[in-house]
N, C-alpha and C positions, 0 to 999 in steps of 0.2 A: 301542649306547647311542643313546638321539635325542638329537641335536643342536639348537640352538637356529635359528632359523632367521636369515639377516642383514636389517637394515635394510631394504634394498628390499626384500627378499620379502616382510619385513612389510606395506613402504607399498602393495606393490600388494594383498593381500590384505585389507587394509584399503580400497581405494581400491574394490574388487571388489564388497567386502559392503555400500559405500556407496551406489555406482551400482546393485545389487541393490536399496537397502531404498528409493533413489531412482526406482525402475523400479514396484517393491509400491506405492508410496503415488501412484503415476500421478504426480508432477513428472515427471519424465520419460515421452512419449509415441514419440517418434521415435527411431529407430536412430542418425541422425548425431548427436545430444546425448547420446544413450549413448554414444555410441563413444569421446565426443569427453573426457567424463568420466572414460573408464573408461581412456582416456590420458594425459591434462593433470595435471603429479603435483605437487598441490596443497601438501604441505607443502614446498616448495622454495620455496614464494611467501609462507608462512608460518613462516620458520626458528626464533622466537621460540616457537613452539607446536611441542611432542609428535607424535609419530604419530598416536597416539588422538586429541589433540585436532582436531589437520590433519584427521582423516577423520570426525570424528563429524558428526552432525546442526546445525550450530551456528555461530555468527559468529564469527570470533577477530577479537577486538579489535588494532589497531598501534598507534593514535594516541589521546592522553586530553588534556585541559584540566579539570587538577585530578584530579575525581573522574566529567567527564563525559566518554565517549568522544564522538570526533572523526573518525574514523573507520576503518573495519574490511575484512577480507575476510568478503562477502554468507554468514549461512545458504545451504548447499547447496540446501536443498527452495526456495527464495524464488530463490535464485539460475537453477537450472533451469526452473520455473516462467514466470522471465521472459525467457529464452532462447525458450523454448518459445511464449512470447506473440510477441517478434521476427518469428519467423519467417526465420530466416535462409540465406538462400543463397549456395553457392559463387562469387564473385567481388563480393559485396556492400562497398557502403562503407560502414562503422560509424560514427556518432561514440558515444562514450561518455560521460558526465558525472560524474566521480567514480573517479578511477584506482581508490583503494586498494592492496591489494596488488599487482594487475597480474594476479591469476589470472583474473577474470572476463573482463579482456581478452584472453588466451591461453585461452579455451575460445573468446571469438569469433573470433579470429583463425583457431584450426585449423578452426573451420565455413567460414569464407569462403574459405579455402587461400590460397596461393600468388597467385591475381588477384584478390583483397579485399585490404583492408586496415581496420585500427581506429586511430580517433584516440581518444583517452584524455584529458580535460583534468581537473586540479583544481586546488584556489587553493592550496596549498602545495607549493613548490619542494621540501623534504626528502620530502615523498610521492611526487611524480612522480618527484625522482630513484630511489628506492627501487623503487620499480613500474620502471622501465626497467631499474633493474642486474638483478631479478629477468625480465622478457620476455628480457635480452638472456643471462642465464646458463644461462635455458631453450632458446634458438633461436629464439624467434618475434621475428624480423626486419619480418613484414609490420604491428607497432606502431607507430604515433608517440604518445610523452607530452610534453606541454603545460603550461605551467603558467597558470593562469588563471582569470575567472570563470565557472563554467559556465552560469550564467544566459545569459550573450553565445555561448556553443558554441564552437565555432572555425570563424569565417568562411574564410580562408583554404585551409580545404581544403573546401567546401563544392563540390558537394550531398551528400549522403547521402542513402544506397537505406533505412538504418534510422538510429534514434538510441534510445538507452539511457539514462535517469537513474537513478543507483542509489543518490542520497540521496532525503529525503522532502521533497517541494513543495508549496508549496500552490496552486501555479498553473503553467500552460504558458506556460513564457517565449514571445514572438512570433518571438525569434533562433532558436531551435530550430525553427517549424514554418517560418521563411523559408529554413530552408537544409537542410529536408528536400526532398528529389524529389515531385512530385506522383505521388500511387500510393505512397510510401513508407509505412514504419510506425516510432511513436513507440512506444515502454513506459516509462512514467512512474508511481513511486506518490504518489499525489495524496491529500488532506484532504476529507473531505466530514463536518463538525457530526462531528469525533472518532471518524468510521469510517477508516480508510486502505486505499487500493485501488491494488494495481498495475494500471493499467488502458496496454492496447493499444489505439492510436488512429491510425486510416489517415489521410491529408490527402487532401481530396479535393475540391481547385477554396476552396471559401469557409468550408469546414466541417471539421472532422478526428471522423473517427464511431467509436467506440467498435467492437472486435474481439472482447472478453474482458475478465475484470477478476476481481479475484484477492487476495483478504486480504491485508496485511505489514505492518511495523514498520521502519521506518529511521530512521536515523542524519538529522536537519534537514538541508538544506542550507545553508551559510553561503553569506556575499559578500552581494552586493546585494539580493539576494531572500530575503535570511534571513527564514525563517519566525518571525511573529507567532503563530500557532494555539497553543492550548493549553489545561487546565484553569484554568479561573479561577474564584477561590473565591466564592461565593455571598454576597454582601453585600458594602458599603461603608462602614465598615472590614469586614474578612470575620468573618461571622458563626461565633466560637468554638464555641458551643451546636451549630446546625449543622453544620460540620464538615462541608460539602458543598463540591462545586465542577463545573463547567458548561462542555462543549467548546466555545469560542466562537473564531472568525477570528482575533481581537484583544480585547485589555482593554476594557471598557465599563461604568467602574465607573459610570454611571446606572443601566445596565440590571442591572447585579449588586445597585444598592442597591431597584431594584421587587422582584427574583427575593427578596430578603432578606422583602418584606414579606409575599410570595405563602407561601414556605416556614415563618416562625415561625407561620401558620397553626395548628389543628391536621388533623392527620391521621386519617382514616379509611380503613381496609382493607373495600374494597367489590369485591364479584365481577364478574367479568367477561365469566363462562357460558364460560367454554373452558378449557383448558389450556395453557400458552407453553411448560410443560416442554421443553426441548431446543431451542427457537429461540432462543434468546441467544446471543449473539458469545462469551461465556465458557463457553458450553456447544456449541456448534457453528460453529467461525468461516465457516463458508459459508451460516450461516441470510440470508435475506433479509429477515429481519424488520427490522432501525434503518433498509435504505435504501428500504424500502419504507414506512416512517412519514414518511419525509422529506415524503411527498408532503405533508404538511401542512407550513406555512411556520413552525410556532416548536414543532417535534422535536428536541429536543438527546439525547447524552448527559453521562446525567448521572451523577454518582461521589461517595459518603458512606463518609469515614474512621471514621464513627461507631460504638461498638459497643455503644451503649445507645439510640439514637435510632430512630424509626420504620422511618427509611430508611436500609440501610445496603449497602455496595458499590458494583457496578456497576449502572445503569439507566436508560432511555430516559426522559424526561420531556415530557409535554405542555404545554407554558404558554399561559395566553389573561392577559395582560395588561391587556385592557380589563377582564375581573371578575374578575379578582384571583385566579383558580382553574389550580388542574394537577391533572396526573394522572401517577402513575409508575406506570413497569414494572420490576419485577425479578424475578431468577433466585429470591428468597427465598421469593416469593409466587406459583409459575406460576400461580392462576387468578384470580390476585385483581390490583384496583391500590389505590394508596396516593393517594386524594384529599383534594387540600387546597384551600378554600375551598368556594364552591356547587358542583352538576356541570354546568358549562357545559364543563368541561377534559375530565372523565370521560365525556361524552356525545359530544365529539365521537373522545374512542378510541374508544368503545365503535362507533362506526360505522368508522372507520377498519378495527378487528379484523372485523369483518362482510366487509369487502372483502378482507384478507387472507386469509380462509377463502375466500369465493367465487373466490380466484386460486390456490388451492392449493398455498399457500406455495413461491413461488419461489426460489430459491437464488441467491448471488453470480453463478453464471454463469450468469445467466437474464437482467443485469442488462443492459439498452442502454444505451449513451451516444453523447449527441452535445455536443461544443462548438461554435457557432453565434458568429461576428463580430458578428453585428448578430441582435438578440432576437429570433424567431421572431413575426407578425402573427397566428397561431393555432395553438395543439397541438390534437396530434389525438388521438381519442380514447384515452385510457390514459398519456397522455405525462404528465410535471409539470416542472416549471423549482424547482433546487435552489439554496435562495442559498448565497451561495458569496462572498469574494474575489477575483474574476476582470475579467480583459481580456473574457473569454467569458461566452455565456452559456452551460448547463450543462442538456439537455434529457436526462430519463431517461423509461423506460418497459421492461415487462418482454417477454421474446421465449421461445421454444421451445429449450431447450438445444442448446449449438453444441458442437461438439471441437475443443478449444481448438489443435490438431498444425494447420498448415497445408502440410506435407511431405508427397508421398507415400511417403515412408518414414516412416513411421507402424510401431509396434511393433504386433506382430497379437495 
C-alpha cells in the first residue's frame, strides 16, 4: 500500500519544485542562489503558514496594523531576483534593512558562509526578536538582528561590501551609501511617478551608478523616512464624477485642483498610428514604455476606478498645464489616446511614441541609472533627469542588455 509521505519530505519536494519553477522563470541565474534555496527550509521561518503556502510563489504576510500589512517574508521570485542583483560573495558583509522573518537573511548568510556575516535591522523589537529566535533555531550564527531605524543602517558595524533594503523607498538614505565600501553594491526598491524598481547601484567615488533594475511591490518603509508617494485623487475636493487618481511624491492638492480642471474636459479617442498592445506594465511588467515617457517632465501614471467614464483603469497620462491639455494611454485602447483639451498634450506623445519606435522598445533591463550628488552641467546625448523626491539627482538613459548574474557560476 503507498504510504503517505512525512512532513519534511514534503517540505523539501516542495522546496525542490520551487527552486525548479525559480530556476524556469530565470529569478534564479547562478548555482550558489540555487543551492542556497534549495537548502534554506523556509517554512521554519514561517511556522504561521502551511507547506504549500511556505513554498508557493508568494509573500506570507507576519505582521498587519489593522487591515494593512507591516510586514512580510519577501515573494520568492522578487526575493531571488534581488539576491541575484547583490551579487554576493563568500566572506561578504551584509547589512540588511528590514529583518522580517529572518529567511531572507539566512539565504544571505549561507551565500557569504562562515567569514561573512549579515546585519539585519528593523524598527520593531517583537520582529527582530522573532527573526533571531528563527536564525538562531535554524543555525545561522553568522546573523546579528538590531532593532532600529533603517533609514540610519547600523553604523556600528559598518562598512559593508553590500547592503539590501527590502521595504519600499522613495529615496537612498545618505546613512546607507556612507557606510557602504566604495566598489560596494546597494539593492534598493525605489519610486519613480508610481513605477517601482528594485534597482542595484554600485557607489563609486561621488555617484552610485545603476547595475540592473527589476519590477516589485513592497511593503513602505516606516520610521523617519516613511513614504509620502501614492495615488492621489484627481481634484480638490477629489473629483467624485472622475473617480481618477495620479502617482505623485506627495499631496498637492493645487496641482490636483488644475488636474481637476484639465480632466472634466471632454474627451476624445484620437489615434496614435501604432499599437501599444503588450507594452503596458499590466500587460508586460518589463515593458519599458512608463520609464521611457518619463523623459518628458509631467508623465504620471494615472488610475480610473471608473466604469462608465471615458477613462477607466490603469494609464500613463501626458499633462501640459500651461494649455490646459493631456493625453492618456491605456491598455483599453492600444492604438488610440484619450485627449483632453487642444493637442498640444497629444502632439507632444505623438513625438514621444516616434522615439520609442526609433529605440525599439526597450525593456526594464535596458534601463541605466545614475544618482549624481550635485546635478550633472550637461547630459549626454539619450540621457534625461527624472524628477523625483531626492537628496540626488536621478540621471536615466537606455543601454544594450546586460545579465543581470555577476558570478561566474552562472547556471548554463
Amino acid at each position: 500500500m503507498p504510504t503517505e509521505s512525512n512532513p519534511q519530505d514534503q517540505a523539501d519536494d516542495l522546496r525542490d519544485a520551487l527552486v525548479a519553477e525559480l530556476v524556469r522563470q530565470g529569478a534564479i541565474r547562478n548555482s550558489a542562489v540555487r543551492d542556497t534555496f534549495a537548502t534554506v527550509p523556509r517554512h521554519l521561518f514561517v511556522p504561521q503558514a502551511d507547506l504549500a503556502t511556505a513554498y508557493g510563489d508568494q509573500p506570507v504576510f507576519i505582521r498587519w496594523d489593522a487591515e494593512t500589512p507591516i510586514s512580510s517574508s519577501t515573494q520568492p521570485t522578487m526575493m531571488a531576483i534581488m539576491i541575484e542583483q547583490l551579487c554576493l560573495e563568500p566572506g561578504n558583509r551584509v547589512l540588511e534593512i528590514g529583518a522580517g522573518s529572518g529567511y531572507n537573511a539566512a539565504i544571505m548568510a549561507h551565500i557569504v558562509g562562515d567569514t561573512g556575516n549579515v546585519v539585519t535591522v528593523d524598527i520593531d523589537q517583537d520582529i527582530v526578536d522573532e527573526a533571531a529566535a528563527n536564525l538562531s533555531q535554524t543555525g545561522f550564527h553568522n546573523v546579528t538582528c538590531v532593532c532600529g531605524d533603517g533609514f540610519e543602517g547600523v553604523p556600528t558595524k559598518q562598512p559593508y561590501d553590500r547592503i539590501i533594503v527590502t521595504v519600499g523607498a522613495y529615496d537612498v538614505s545618505p546613512h546607507w551609501v556612507n557606510q557602504l565600501k566604495d566598489g560596494g553594491i546597494l539593492v534598493v526598491p525605489l519610486w519613480f511617478r508610481g513605477a517601482n524598481l528594485s534597482v542595484a547601484l554600485r557607489k563609486q567615488g561621488s555617484e552610485i551608478t545603476g547595475l540592473s533594475a527589476s519590477p516589485c511591490t513592497f511593503i513602505p518603509i516606516r520610521g523617519i523616512w516613511q513614504r509620502t508617494e501614492g495615488y492621489y485623487p484627481v481634484g480638490d475636493p477629489p473629483d467624485e464624477a472622475l473617480q481618477m487618481a495620479i502617482a505623485l511624491d506627495s499631496d498637492d492638492a493645487a496641482y490636483r485642483r488644475e488636474l481637476g480642471q484639465v480632466f472634466n474636459q471632454s474627451a476624445e479617442l484620437r489615434e496614435i498610428g501604432r499599437s501599444l498592445d503588450g507594452q503596458y506594465y499590466t500587460q508586460n511588467i518589463y515593458s519599458g514604455l512608463f520609464m521611457f515617457l518619463t523623459a518628458h517632465p509631467d508623465v504620471y501614471n494615472v488610475y480610473s476606478s471608473s466604469e462608465s467614464g471615458p477613462f477607466q483603469g490603469a494609464g500613463y497620462g501626458l499633462i501640459d498645464l500651461d494649455t490646459m491639455s493631456a493625453a492618456v494611454l491605456s491598455d483599453h485602447y492600444p492604438d488610440k489616446a484619450l485627449v483632453y483639451g487642444n493637442d498640444v498634450a497629444y502632439e507632444q506623445l505623438l513625438d514621444l511614441l516616434e522615439q520609442w519606435d526609433e529605440l525599439g522598445h526597450p525593456a526594464i533591463h535596458n534601463l541605466s541609472i545614475r544618482a549624481l550628488y550635485e546635478a550633472p552641467g550637461a547630459l549626454s546625448e539619450g540621457e534625461w533627469t527624472i524628477a523625483k523626491r531626492s537628496i540626488y539627482t536621478w540621471v536615466m538613459s537606455w543601454r544594450a542588455a546586460t545579465a543581470t548574474s555577476c558570478s561566474p557560476r552562472s547556471l548554463s
